[in-house]
C-alpha positions as CSV (number, residue, x, y, z in Angstrom):
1,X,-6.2,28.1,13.6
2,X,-3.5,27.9,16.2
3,X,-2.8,24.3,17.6
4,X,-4.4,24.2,21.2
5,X,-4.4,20.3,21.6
6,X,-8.4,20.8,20.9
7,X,-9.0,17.6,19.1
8,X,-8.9,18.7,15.7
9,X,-6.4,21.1,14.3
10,X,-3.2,19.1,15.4
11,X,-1.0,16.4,14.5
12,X,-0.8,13.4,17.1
13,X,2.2,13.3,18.4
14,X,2.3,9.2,17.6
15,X,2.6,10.8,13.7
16,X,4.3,13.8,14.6
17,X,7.2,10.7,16.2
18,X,7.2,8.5,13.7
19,X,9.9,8.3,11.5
20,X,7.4,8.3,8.4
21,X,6.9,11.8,8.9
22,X,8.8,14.8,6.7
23,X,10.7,11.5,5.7
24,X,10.4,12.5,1.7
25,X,7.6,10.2,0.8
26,X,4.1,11.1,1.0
27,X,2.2,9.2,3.4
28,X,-2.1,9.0,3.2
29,X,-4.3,9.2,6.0
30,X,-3.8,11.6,9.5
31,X,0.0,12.2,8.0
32,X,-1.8,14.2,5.3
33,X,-3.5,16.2,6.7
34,X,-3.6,20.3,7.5
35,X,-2.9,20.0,11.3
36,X,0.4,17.6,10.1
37,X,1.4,20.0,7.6
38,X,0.6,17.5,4.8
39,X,3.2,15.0,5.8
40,X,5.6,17.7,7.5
41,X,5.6,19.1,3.5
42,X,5.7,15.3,1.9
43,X,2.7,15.5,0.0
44,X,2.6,18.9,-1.2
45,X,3.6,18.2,-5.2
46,X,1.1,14.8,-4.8
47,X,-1.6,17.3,-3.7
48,X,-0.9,20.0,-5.9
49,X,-1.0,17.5,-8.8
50,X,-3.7,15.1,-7.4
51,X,-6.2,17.1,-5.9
52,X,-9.2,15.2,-6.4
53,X,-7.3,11.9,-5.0
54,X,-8.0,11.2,-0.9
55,X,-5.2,9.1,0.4
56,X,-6.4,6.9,3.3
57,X,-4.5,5.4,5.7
58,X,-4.0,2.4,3.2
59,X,-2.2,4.7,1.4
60,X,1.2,4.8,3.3
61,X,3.7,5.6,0.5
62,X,6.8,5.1,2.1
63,X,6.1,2.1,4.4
64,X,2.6,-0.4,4.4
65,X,2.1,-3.6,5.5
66,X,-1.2,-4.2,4.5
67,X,-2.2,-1.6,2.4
68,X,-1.2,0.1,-0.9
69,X,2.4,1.4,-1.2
70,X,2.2,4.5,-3.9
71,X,5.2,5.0,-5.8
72,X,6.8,2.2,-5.7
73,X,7.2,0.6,-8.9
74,X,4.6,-2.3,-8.2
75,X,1.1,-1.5,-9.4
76,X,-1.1,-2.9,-6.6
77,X,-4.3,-2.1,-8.2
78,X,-7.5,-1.0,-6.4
79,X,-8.9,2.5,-5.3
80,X,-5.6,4.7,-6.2
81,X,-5.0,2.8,-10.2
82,X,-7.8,6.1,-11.2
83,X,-6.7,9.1,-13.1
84,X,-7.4,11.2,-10.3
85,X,-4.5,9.2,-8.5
86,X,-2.1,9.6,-10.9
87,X,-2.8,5.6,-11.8
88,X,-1.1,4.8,-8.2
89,X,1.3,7.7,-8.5
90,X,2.7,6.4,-11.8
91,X,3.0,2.8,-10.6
92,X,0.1,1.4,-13.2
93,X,0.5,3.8,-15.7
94,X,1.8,1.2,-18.1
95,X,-1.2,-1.2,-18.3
96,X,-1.0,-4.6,-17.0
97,X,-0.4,-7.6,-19.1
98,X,-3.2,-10.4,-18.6
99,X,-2.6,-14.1,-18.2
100,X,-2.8,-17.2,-16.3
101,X,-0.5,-17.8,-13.3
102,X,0.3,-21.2,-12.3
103,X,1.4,-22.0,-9.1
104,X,2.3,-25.8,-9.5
105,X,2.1,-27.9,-6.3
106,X,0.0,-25.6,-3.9
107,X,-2.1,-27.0,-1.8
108,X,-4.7,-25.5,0.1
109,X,-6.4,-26.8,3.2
110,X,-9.6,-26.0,2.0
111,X,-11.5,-27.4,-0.7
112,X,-11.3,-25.4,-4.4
113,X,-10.2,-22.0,-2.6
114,X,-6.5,-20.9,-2.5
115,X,-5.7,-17.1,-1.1
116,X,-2.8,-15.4,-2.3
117,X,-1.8,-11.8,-3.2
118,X,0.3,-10.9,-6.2
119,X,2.1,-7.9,-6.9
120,X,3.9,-6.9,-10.5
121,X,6.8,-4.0,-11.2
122,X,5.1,-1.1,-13.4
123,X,7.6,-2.5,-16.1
124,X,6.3,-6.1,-15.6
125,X,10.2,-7.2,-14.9
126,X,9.4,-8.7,-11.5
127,X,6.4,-10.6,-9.7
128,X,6.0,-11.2,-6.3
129,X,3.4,-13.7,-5.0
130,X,2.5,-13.5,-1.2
131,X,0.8,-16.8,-0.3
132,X,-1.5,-16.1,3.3
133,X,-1.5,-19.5,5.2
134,X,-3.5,-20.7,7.5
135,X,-3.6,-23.3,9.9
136,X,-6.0,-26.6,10.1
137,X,-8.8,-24.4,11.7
138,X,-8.8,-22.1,8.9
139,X,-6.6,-19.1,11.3
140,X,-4.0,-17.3,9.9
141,X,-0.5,-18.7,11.3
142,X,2.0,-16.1,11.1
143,X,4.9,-18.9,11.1
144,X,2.8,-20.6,8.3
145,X,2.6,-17.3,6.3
146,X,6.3,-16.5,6.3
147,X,7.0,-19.7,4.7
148,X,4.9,-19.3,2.1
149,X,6.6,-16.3,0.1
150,X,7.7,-16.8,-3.4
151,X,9.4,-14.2,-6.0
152,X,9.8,-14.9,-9.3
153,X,11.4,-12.6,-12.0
């Protein structure tokens, strides 16, 4: 069906803008879709290969904040680390290693609970540990939170 701005068979023009689109790197949700042309042609081979795997939008492969980055090296676990995914597009295809983590001298405002997320290369060379702060009230305080990174190799 021809694109007539009719509310379903185009791509928004926010997506059709962005630089994330037809940038090379499949990106989930409205960017792969029919009416975008599957990411402007992006995520034709992870289609073709991965049919039975539905990217949402916290699939954004190339760039994600919050969500899942596919691809990447870094298996994040969760909905895509399925073989109908590819096990995250390759990224937890390896297996992960299990083991206790200690973060030594973390302190958290509240009593027995300490929030953090933690990220680890495919090849289990690198570890990244993203430590959310918050303030006295229990909010999240973005100057807080940028403090609180910590890599370790």
């Amino acid at each position: 069906e021809d694109c007539e701005y009719d509310g379903g068979d185009c791509c928004p023009y926010n997506i059709h803008q962005s630089v994330l689109f037809g940038d090379g790197k499949c990106d989930g949700g409205l960017y792969n879709t029919e009416g975008c042309l599957y990411d402007f042609g992006d995520c034709d081979s992870f289609n073709l290969e991965y049919p039975n795997c539905t990217l949402d939008d916290k699939s954004l492969m190339s760039a994600s904040s919050t969500g899942i980055i596919l691809g990447d090296g870094i298996c994040d676990g969760g909905a895509y680390n399925s073989k109908e995914c590819g096990f995250e597009y390759g990224d937890c295809e390896k297996g992960q290693i299990g083991g206790d983590i200690v973060l030594d001298g973390v302190r958290s405002p509240t009593e027995n609970k300490i929030n953090f997320k933690m990220w680890m290369s495919a090849d289990s060379t690198k570890l990244l540990v993203e430590m959310q702060q918050t303030n006295a009230l229990g909010e999240y305080d973005l100057d807080l939170a940028t403090k609180g990174k910590i890599a370790g190799h």
